[in-house]
C-alpha positions in Angstrom: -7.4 11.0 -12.7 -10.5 13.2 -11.9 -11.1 15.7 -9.6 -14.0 16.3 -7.6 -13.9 19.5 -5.5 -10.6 19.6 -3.4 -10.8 15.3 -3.2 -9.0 13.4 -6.7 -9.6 10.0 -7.2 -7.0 8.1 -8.6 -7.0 6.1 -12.0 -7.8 2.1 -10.5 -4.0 1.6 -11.6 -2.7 3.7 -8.4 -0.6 2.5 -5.7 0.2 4.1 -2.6 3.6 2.6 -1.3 4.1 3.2 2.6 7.8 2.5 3.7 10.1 4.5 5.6 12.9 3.3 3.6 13.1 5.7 0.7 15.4 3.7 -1.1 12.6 0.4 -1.1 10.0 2.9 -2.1 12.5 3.6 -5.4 12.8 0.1 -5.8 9.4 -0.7 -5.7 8.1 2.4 -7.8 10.3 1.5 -10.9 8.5 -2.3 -11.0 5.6 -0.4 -11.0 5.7 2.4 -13.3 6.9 -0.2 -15.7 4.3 -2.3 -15.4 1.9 1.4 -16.0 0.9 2.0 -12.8 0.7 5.4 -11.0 3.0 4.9 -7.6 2.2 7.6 -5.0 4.8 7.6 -2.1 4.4 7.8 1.7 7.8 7.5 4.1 5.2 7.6 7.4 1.7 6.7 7.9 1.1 9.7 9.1 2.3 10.8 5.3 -0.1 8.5 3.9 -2.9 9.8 5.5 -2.7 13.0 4.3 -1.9 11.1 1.1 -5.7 9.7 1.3 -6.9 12.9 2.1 -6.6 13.7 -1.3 -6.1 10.8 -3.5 -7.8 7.3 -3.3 -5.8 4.6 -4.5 -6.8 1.0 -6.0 -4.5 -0.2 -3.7 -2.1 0.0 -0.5 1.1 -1.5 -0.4 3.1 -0.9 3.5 5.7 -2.1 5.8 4.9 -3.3 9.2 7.8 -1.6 10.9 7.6 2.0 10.8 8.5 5.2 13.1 5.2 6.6 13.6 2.3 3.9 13.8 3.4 0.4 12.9 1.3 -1.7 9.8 -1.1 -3.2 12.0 -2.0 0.5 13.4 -2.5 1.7 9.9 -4.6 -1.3 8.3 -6.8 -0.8 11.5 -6.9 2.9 10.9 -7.5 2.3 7.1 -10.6 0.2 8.0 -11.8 2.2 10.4 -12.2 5.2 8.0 -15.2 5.2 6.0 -13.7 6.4 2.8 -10.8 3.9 3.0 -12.5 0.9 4.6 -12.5 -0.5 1.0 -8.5 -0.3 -0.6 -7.1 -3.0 -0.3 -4.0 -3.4 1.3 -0.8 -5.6 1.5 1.5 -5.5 3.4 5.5 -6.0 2.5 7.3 -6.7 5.5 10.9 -8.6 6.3 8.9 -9.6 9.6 7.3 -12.5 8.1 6.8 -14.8 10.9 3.4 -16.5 11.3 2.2 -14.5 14.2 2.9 -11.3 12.4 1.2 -12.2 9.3 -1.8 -13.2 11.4 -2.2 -10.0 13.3 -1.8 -8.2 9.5 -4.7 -10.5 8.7 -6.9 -10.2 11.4 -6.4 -6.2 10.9 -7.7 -6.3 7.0 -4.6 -7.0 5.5 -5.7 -8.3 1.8 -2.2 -10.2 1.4 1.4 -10.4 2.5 4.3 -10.3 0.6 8.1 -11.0 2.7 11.0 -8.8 1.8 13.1 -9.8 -0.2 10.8 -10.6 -3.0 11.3 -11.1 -6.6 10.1 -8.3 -9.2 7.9 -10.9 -10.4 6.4 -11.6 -6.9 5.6 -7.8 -6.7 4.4 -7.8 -10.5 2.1 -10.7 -9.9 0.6 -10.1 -6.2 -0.3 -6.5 -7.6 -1.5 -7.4 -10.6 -3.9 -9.6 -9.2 -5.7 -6.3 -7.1 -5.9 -5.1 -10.9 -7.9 -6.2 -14.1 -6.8 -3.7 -16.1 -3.1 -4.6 -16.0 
């Protein structure tokens, strides 16, 4: 991790999980870490935003259904934002239909993963977005 003024960027093994449901975030945070990746957690997009404020992360994993601004809201956001325009993102959704999956897409999405998933899924969809792991 280094630190630049106020701003630290994040090792390229970071992961910012956005998901109001903490207990998913858990879930998904123990694949991770064991696979040696740094999980930062946000329960809101708003969370994750101030999140990215601070911290830039190889890569974005979020729900579509959220209480604040829904997936599609914060890809667009995300893309809209010069210093984020470039993390990728997937999103992790139990709203898989076709249309759904489109609108991620068209927003910036980088892929899609439907709840439930395997560990493995999650293991190899992310580790894809890596080359170091």
């Amino acid at each position: 991790m280094l630190t630049l003024g106020a701003k630290t960027i994040e090792t390229a093994g970071s992961i910012l999980v956005v998901d109001d449901e903490r207990a998913f975030c858990e879930v998904v945070t123990v694949i991770l870490e064991s696979q040696g990746y740094q999980v930062l957690k946000a329960h809101h997009a708003n969370d994750a935003f101030c999140l990215l404020d601070e911290t830039t992360p190889g890569l974005i994993l979020t729900d579509m259904m959220m209480p604040d601004i829904d997936g599609v809201s914060l890809i667009k956001r995300l893309r809209e934002t010069p210093a984020w325009a470039d993390i990728p993102v997937v999103v992790v959704s139990a709203y898989s239909e076709p249309e759904i999956q489109k609108n991620a897409f068209e927003a910036g999405a980088a892929g899609f993963i439907a709840k439930p998933f395997s560990a493995s899924e999650l293991r190899s969809t992310v580790g894809a977005y890596f080359t170091e792991n």
